[in-house]
N, C-alpha and C positions, 0 to 999 in steps of 0.2 A: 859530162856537160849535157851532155842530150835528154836525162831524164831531169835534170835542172831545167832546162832550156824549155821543155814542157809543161814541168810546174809553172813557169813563167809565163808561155802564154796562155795558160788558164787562167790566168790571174787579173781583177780590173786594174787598171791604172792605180785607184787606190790604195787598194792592197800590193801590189809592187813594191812605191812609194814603202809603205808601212815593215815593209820586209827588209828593203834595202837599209830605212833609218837604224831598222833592231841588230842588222849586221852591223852597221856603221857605231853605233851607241856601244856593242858586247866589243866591238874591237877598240874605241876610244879609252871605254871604262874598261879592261879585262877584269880587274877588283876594284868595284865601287866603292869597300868600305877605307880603299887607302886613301887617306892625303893626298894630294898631288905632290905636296913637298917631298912624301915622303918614297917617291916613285926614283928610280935610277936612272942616271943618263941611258943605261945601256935597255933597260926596260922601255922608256920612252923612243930610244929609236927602232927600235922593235915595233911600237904600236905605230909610230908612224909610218914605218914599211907595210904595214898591215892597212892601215889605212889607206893607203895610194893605193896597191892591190887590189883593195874591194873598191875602190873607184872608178879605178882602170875596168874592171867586171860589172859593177853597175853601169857605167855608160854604156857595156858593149850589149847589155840583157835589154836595155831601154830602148837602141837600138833595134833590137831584135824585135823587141815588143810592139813599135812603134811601125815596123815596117811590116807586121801582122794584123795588126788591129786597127789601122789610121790609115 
């Protein structure tokens, strides 16, 4: 986390933001070109584990950021 943690406060605010949605988007969509129909109960709970994870991690980096730069 530390050399994360670094990236991060190098980072503007917007770029953050921009880093945070592309994690957020590659874990929503893992394979863009499926359907959604065509995704599995067990694949879907999968993404949504992933997703709460990298949110639980973005709030705590935002945090960080915010108590460095602000």
């Amino acid at each position: 986390m530390t050399d994360r943690r670094e990236r991060i406060l190098a980072l503007s605010r917007r770029e953050l933001a921009q880093l945070h949605a592309g994690e957020l988007s590659k874990a929503l969509f893992p394979d863009p070109e499926t359907p959604d129909d065509a995704v599995s109960d067990e694949a879907k709970a999968s993404i949504q584990m992933s997703v709460s994870e990298l949110t639980v991690l973005h709030r705590a980096e935002l945090s960080v950021w915010l108590a460095e730069n602000e």
